[in-house]
ROPAVO-907844 format. One record per residue (C-alpha): residue in three letters; x, y, z. Coordinates in steps of 0.2 Angstrom, whole numbers, plus 5000, padded with zeros to 4 digits. Layout:
# residues N
ALAXYZ;...
END
This chain:
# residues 569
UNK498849204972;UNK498749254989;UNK497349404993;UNK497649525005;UNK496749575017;UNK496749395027;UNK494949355033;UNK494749445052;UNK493849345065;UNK493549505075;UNK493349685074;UNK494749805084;UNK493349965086;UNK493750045103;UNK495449985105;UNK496950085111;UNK498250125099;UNK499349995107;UNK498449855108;UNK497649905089;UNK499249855083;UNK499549695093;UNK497849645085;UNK498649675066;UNK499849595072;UNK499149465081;UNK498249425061;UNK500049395053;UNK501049325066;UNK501649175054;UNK502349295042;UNK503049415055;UNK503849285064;UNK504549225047;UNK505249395043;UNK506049365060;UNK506849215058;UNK507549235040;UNK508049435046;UNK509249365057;UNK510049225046;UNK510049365031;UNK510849485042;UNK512049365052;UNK512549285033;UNK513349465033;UNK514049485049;UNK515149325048;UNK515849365031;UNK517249485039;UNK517649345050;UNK517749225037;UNK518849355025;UNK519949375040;UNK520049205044;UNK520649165025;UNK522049295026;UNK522849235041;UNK522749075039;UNK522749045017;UNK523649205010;UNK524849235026;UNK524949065032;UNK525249015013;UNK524048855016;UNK522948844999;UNK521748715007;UNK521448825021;UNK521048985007;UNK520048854999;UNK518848805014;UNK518748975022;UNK518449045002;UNK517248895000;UNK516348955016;UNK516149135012;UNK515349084994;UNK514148965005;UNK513949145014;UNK513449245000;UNK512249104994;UNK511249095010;UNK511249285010;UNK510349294994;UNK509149154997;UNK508649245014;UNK508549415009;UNK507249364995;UNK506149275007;UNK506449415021;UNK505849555007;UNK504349435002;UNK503949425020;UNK504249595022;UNK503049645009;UNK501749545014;UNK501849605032;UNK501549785024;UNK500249745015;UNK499249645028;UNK499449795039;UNK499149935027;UNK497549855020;UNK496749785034;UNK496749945039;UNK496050005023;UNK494749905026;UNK494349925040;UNK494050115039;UNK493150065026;UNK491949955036;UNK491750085050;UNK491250205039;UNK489950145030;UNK489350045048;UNK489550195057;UNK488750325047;UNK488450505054;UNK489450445071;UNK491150425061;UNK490850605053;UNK490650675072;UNK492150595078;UNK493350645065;UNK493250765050;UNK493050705033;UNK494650755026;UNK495450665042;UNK494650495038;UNK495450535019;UNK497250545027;UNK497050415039;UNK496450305025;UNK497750355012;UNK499450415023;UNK499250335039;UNK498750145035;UNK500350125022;UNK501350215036;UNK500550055048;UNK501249935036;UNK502950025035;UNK502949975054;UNK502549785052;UNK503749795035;UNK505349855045;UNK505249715061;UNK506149595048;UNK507849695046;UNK507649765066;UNK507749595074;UNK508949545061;UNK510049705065;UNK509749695085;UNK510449515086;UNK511749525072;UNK512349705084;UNK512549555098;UNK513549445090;UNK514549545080;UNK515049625097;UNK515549455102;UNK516549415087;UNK517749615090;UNK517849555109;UNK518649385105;UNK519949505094;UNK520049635107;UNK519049645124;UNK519149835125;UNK518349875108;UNK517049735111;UNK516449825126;UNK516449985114;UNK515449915101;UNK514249845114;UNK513850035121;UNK514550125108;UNK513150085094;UNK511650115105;UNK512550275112;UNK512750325097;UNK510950275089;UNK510350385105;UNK511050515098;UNK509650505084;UNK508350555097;UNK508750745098;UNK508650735078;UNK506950635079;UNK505850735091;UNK505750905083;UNK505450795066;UNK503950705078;UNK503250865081;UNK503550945063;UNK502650785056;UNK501250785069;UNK500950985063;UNK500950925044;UNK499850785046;UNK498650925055;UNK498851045041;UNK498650925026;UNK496850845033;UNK496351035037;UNK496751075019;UNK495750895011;UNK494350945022;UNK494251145016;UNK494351054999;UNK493050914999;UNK491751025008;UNK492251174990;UNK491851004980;UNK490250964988;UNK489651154989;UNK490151184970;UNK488651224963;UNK487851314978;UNK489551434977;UNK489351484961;UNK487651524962;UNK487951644975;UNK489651684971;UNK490651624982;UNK491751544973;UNK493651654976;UNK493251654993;UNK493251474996;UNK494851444984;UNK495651594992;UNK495251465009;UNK495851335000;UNK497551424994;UNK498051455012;UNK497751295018;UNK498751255004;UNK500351355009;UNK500251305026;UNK500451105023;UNK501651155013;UNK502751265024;UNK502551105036;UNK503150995021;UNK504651085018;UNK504851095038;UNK504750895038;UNK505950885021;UNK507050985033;UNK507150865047;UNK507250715033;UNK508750795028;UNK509550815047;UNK509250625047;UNK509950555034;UNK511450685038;UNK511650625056;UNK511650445052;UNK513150465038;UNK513950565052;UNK513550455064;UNK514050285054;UNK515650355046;UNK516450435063;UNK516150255069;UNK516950185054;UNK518550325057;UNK518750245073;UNK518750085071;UNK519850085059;UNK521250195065;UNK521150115082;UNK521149945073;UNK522649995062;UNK523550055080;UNK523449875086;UNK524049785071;UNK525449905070;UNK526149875087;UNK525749665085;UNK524149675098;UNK523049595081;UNK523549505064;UNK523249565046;UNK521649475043;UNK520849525061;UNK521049705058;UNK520349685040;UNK519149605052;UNK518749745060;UNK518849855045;UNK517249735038;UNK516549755056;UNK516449935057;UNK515749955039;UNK514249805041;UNK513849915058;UNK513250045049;UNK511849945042;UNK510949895059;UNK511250095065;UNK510550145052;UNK509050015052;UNK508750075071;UNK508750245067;UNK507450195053;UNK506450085063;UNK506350235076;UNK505750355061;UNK504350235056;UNK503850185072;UNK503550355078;UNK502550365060;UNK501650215064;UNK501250265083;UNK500450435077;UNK499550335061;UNK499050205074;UNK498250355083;UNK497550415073;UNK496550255065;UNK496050185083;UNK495250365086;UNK494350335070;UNK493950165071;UNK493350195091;UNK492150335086;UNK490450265095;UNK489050185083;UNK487550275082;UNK486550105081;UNK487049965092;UNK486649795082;UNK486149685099;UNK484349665093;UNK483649475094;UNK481849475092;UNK480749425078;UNK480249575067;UNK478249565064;UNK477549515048;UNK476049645050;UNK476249795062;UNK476349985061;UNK477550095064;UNK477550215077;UNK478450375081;UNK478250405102;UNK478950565101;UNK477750635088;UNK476450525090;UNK476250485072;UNK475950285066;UNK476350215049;UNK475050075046;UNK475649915037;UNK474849955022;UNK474250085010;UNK475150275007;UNK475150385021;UNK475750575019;UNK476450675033;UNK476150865033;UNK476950985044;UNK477251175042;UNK479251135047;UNK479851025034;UNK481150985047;UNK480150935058;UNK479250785048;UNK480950735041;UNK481550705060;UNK480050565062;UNK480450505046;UNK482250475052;UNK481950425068;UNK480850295060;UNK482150235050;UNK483450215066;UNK484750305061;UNK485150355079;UNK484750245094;UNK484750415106;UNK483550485093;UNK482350315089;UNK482250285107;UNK480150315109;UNK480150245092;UNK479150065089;UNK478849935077;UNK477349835086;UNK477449795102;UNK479349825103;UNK480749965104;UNK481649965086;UNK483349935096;UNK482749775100;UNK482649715082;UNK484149665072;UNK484849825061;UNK485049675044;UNK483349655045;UNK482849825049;UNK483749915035;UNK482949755022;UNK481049785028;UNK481049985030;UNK481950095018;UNK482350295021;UNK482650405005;UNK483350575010;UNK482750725000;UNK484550764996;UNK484950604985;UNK486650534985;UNK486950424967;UNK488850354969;UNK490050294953;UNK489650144944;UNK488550094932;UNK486850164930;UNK486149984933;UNK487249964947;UNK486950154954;UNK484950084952;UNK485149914960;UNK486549884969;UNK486349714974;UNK485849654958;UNK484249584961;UNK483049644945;UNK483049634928;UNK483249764917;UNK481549764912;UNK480949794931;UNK482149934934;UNK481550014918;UNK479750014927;UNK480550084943;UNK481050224931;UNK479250254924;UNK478650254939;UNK479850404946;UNK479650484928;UNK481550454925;UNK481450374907;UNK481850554898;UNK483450524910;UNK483850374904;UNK483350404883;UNK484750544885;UNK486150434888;UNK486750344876;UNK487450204885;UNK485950184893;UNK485950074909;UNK487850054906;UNK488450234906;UNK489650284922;UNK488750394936;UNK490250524941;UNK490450554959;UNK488950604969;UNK487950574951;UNK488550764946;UNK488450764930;UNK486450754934;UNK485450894939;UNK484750924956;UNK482750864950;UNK483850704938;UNK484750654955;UNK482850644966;UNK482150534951;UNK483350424950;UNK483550414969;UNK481650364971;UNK481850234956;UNK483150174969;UNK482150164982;UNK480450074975;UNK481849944969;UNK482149904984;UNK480349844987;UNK480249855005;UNK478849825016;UNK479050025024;UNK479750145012;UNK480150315019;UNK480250465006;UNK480750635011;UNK480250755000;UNK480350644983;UNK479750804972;UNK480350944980;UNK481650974965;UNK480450964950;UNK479351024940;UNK477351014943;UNK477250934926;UNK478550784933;UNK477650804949;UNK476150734943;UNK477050574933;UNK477850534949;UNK476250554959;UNK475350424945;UNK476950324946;UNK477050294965;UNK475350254967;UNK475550104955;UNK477050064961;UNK476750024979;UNK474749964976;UNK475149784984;UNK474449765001;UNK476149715008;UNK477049875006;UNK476750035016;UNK477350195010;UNK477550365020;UNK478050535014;UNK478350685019;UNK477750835006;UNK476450955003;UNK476250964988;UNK474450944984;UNK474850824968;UNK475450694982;UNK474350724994;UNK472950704982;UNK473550524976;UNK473650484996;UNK472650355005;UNK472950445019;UNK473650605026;UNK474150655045;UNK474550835047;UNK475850895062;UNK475251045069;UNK476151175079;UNK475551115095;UNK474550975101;UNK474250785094;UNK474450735075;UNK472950745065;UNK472250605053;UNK471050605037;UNK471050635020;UNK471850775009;UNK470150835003;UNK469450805023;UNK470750915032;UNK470851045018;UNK468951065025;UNK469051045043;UNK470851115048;UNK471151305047;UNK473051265050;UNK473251135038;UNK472451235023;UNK473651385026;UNK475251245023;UNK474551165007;UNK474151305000;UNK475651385005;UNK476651254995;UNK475751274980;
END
C-alpha cells in the first residue's frame, strides 16, 4: 500500500506561489510525468478511432473488401483496448498526483503551525488557516490531477488537426485556430467567476473565523450575556458567504452553459460544412463520417482546457493563499549550535531576574502581566522578545530550540488539554507508566478528577478539554507539566482557578514533586500558600531592580511587597 504524503527532503516556507508549486511538483514528477505519457496515448486511442471508422467504410463496406473491414475493424477493437488499459492507469496516476498535492499540503500547514506558533496566528486568521487547510489544498491537487487529460488533449488537438487537413486543408487550418479561438472565448466567462470565487473564499474564512473565536469565548459569553450578539455576528457572516455562493453557482452555471454552446456550434459546423463537401464529391462517405467523429471527440479537449482554466485559476488563488501561510516568519529561528550547560541559571536581562539551577523560586509582581512576560521570554517564544534573555554564558538563540523546549518547560495559566486519551492528553510522548502519571496527578491534586471518570486514564478529552471545568483544566495542565520532568519548569499561575483548599494540596504536591536537586522550578503567583512552600522568592517592584529573599523575609522588609500578598489573599 502506498502512503501519502511521500517523504520531503526540504521545506517550501517562504516561497512564492509559483515556485511553491514547481516544488509539489518537483516531489512527483514520476507520476506526473506518467499521467503525461498515458494522457496522450489515452486521448489519441480516441482521436484515431474516426480515422480508423472512416477508413473501414471506404474502403470495407463501400469498397466491398471484407478483409479490408476485417483489419481496419480488428484495428479499432485494438483501439478501444488500449483506450481502457491507459485511461485506468491515467486515473490512477491522476489520483495519486491529487493526493500527493492535497496532502503534502495538508501537512505541511500542519507542520507550520505547530512550528510557528503565535507568528502563523499574526500572519493569517484562524479561520483562514481552517480554509486554506480544508478548501484550498484539495483545490492544489485538482491542479496536479487535471495535467494528465490537458497534455493528452493539447497534443491529441495537434494531431487531430493534422488528420482534418490531410481530408481538407481549409478545415484543418479551421480546427488549428478555431478551437483555441473558441476556448478564448471562455475567458470573459472565467474572470467575473475569478473575482466571484476570490470574494467567497474571503467571506467564508471571515465567517469560520467569527465562529471559532464564539466557540472558544462560549462560556465567557454566557456568563455575560452575550451570546445573541455574537450568533447575530455569526448569522450575517453567514448570509454573506452565502450570497457569494450562490454568485459562484451562478458563474458555474455560465460555464458549463458556454462550453455546450461552445462545443455544439462547433459540432453544427463541422458537420454541415462537411456534409457540403461530400455532396458536391470534394470528400468520401467514410471521411465525412470522419469528420463527424472529429468534431464530436473535439469537444472533449475544449472542454478539458476550459476545465483546466477553471482549476488552475483555483489552484493559483489556493497556491496564494498556502505560500502566504506557509511564509509567515518564525518567531524562533532554529540555528543554535552550542552545547546547553548541565548546571547554569537562567537569566532574564530585561528584568533582571535569574532562575537558579535548583530549588523553587517564586516571582511576585503587582502586574500579573508583567512576571508572566519574564516567564515567557524565558521560555523563548519569541526571539525579538528573548533577545537579553540567557542561559549561562550565552544568548538562548544560540542554543538549539529541540533541546531547549526538552530542558525548560512553560505552562500558561490558561491551560489548553487537546482530544485524545486522558493518558495521552497527560503524557503525550508516552514516556511513563501509569503508575507515575497517577503521582503527577496527586501531586496537582487531580485524583478527584480522575475518580469521576469512569474510564479513568482512557476516557476521551473533547476539544480544548471542555467538558472540564476552568480549576479541572489548570490541575490537569500542571500534572502535564511535572511529567515532563525538565530541568526548568515555568508555571504561570498554576492556582489561580481553584480553591485555597486545592491550593494548598497542590502547594504540598509541588514541593515533593520537584525536591531533586536537578530540577529548578519558577512560578509566578502570590498566593501566600505558594509562596510559603518557596525556597525562594524574588519580588518585581514598580520601579528599580528585582528583590530576593524569603516569603516570610520580604513580608518584613518590603512595604510594596506586603501590600501584593496581602492583596491576593
Amino acid at each position: 500500500m502506498r502512503e501519502y504524503p511521500y517523504p520531503r527532503s526540504d521545506d517550501p516556507f517562504g516561497l512564492s506561489p509559483a515556485k511553491f508549486l514547481l516544488w509539489l511538483a518537483r516531489g512527483q514528477w514520476p507520476t506526473l510525468l506518467g499521467g503525461f505519457c498515458f494522457g496522450i496515448i489515452w486521448m489519441l486511442s480516441q482521436a484515431f478511432a474516426p480515422f480508423v471508422i472512416g477508413k473501414a467504410l471506404d474502403l470495407g463496406v463501400v469498397g466491398r473488401d471484407f478483409n479490408a473491414l476485417l483489419f481496419w475493424t480488428g484495428i479499432f477493437l485494438g483501439l478501444a483496448v488500449i483506450q481502457a488499459l491507459t485511461s485506468a492507469i491515467r486515473h490512477r496516476l491522476a489520483v495519486s498526483n491529487w493526493l500527493q498535492a492535497a496532502l503534502s499540503t495538508k501537512e505541511l500547514i500542519g507542520v507550520k503551525v505547530s512550528q510557528g506558533g503565535e507568528s502563523v496566528g499574526r500572519a493569517v486568521p484562524t479561520g483562514e488557516i481552517v480554509t486554506v487547510a480544508s478548501n484550498d489544498a484539495p483545490r492544489l491537487g485538482q491542479l496536479f490531477d487535471v495535467t494528465a487529460r490537458l497534455s493528452g488533449s493539447i497534443v491529441s488537438y495537434l494531431v487531430v488537426s493534422a488528420l482534418v487537413a490531410s481530408i481538407h486543408l481549409p478545415l484543418g487550418i479551421a480546427v488549428l485556430v478555431g478551437v483555441p479561438a473558441l476556448g478564448a472565448l471562455l475567458i470573459f466567462v472565467v474572470k467575473p467567476f475569478q473575482r466571484r470565487q476570490q470574494a467567497q473564499r474571503e467571506a467564508t474564512g471571515k465567517m469560520t473565523s467569527v465562529g471559532a473565536d464564539t466557540v472558544a469565548g462560549l462560556r465567557v459569553l454566557r456568563g455575560i450575556g452575550g451570546e445573541r450578539i455574537f450568533v447575530n455576528r455569526y448569522r450575517e457572516r453567514s448570509q454573506l458567504a452565502r450570497q457569494e455562493g450562490n454568485q459562484v453557482a451562478r458563474s458555474v452555471a455560465t460555464l458549463e452553459a458556454s462550453q455546450l454552446l461552445i462545443g455544439g456550434a462547433f459540432s453544427v459546423f463541422f458537420t454541415f460544412t462537411g456534409a457540403a463537401l461530400a455532396l458536391d464529391g470534394t470528400i468520401t462517405t467514410g471521411q465525412l463520417m470522419s469528420l463527424y467523429g472529429y468534431s464530436v471527440f473535439l469537444v472533449a479537449p475544449i472542454r478539458t482546457g476550459s476545465e483546466a482554466l477553471n482549476v488552475g485559476i483555483r489552484g493559483i488563488v489556493g497556491a496564494r493563499k498556502a505560500s502566504k501561510l506557509l511564509a509567515a516568519p518564525p518567531l524562533v529561528h532554529d540555528d543554535g549550535t552550542v552545547a546547553a550547560p548541565s548546571s547554569a541559571p537562567l537569566v532574564d536581562g530585561v528584568s533582571g531576574v535569574s532562575v537558579p539551577p535548583q530549588g523553587r523560586t517564586a516571582l511576585v509582581c503587582a502586574d500579573p502581566a508583567r512576571s508572566a512576560a519574564v516567564l515567557k521570554r524565558l521560555g523563548r517564544f519569541d526571539d525579538e522578545e528573548s533577545g537579553q534573555a540567557r542561559w549561562g554564558d550565552e544568548p538562548l538563540a544560540s542554543y538549539p530550540v529541540r533541546e531547549l523546549r526538552r530542558r525548560v518547560v512553560f505552562s500558561q495559566a490558561e491551560a489548553q488539554l487537546f482530544t485524545g486519551s486522558l493518558r495521552s492528553a497527560l503524557d503525550p510522548q508516552g514516556r511513563h507508566s501509569d503508575e507515575r502519571i497517577l503521582q503527577a496527578l496527586e501531586s496537582s491534586a487531580a485524583l478527584d478528577i480522575l475518580d469521576a471518570l469512569d474510564e479513568g486514564l482512557d476516557h476521551e478529552v473533547d476539544e480544548k478539554g471542555r467538558s472540564f471545568s476552568g480549576g479541572q483544566r489548570q490541575r490537569l495542565s500542571l500534572a502535564r507539566a511535572l511529567l515532563s520532568e525538565s530541568e526548568f519548569l515555568l508555571l504561570v499561575e498554576p492556582t489561580s482557578a481553584v480553591d485555597a483548599h486545592t491550593e494548598a494540596k497542590i502547594a504540598d504536591g509541588l514541593r515533593t514533586a520537584r525536591e531533586s536537586a536537578a530540577h529548578a522550578t519558577l512560578v509566578t503567583t502570590a498566593s501566600p500558600l505558594l509562596l510559603h512552600t518557596m525556597d525562594r522568592v524574588v519580588f518585581l517592584p514598580a520601579s528599580g531592580a528585582p528583590l530576593s529573599g524569603t516569603h516570610a523575609g520580604l513580608l518584613e522588609s518590603c512595604p510594596e511587597y506586603r501590600m501584593v500578598v496581602i492583596r491576593s489573599e
